[in-house]
N, C-alpha and C positions, 0 to 999 in steps of 0.2 A: 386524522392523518398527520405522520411528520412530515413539519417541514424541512426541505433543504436548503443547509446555508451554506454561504461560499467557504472555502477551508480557510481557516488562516491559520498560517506557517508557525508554528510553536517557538519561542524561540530557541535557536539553536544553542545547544552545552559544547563549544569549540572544542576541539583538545589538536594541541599543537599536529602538525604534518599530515590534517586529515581536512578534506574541503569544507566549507562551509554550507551545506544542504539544509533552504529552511523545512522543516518539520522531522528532522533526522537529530536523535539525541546520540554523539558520540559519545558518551560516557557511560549513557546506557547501554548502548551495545558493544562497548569495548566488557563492561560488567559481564556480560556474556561471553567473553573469550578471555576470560581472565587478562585482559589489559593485552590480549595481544593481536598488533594491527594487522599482520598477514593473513592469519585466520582468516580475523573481520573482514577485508579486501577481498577473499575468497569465499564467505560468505554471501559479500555482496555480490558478488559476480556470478552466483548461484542461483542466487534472487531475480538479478535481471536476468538468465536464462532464461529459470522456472516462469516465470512469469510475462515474459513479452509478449507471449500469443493470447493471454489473458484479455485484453481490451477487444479484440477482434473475435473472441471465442464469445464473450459475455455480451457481445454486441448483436451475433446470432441468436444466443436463448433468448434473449431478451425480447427482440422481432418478435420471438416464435411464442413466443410470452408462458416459458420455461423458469419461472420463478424458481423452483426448487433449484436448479443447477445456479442461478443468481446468490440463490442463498447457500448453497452449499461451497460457490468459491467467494464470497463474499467473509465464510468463515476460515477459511485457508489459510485469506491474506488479513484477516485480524489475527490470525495465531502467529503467521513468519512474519507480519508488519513488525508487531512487538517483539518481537524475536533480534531483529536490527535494529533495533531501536524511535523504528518508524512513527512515532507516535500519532502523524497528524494523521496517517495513513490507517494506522488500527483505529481511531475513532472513526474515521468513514464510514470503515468497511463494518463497524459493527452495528452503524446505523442503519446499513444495506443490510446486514443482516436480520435485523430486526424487523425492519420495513416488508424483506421479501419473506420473512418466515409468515407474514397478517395475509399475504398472499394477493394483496389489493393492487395490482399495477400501476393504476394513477398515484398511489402512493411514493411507489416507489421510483417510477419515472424521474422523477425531480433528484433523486439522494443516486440513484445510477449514474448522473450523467456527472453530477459532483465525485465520485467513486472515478469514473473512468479520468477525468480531469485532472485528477490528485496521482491516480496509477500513471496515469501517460508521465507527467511532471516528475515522478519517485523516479520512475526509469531511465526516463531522461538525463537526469542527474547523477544516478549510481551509472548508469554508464561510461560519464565520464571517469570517472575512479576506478577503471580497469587498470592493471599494467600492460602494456606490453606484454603478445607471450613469446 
């Protein structure tokens, strides 16, 4: 079985006029918008959408011990983690992935609760980096 370890925060690549979010690489995810911050802002704001009911959705299959639907958004958000630049975020989730695809719950128990920990924290934090609409 893997084990689950606590996340720790990558460190962050600054680039001037964008917050400091550990495990958030701005320059990688500026590389994905060709360097442009509005985009990426809207992007992000996409992200925290698509994504807020995800902790509360995954907390039901999980109960219900719906492993596939674990594993099927567990690869979601390794695709649009890396997408932002999320990195600590796409390592998680590809460990959830992995964990939930062997299908063993007690497995995966331990790497879920890390996943949702990490998701709650990402949201958290791109939240703040809305504008105003």
């Amino acid at each position: 079985p893997r084990e689950a370890r606590p996340v720790r925060a990558a460190p962050t690549r600054q680039v001037d006029g964008l917050p400091d979010i550990p495990g958030l690489n701005w320059a990688e995810a500026l590389e994905r918008t060709d360097g442009n911050k509005d985009l990426l802002l809207d992007l992000l704001t996409t992200f925290v959408d698509s994504f807020d009911t995800m902790p509360a959705k995954l907390r039901d299959a999980f109960a219900a011990g719906h492993l596939d639907v674990v594993h099927r958004e567990a690869h979601g958000m390794k695709s649009a983690a890396g997408y932002i630049g999320a990195t600590e975020m796409r390592a998680v989730a590809e460990r959830l992935e992995h964990a939930a695809a062997e299908g063993d719950a007690n497995a995966v128990a331990p790497l879920f609760h890390v996943f949702l920990d990490e998701l709650e924290r990402l949201l958290a934090a791109l939240d703040k980096t809305r504008t105003p609409a």
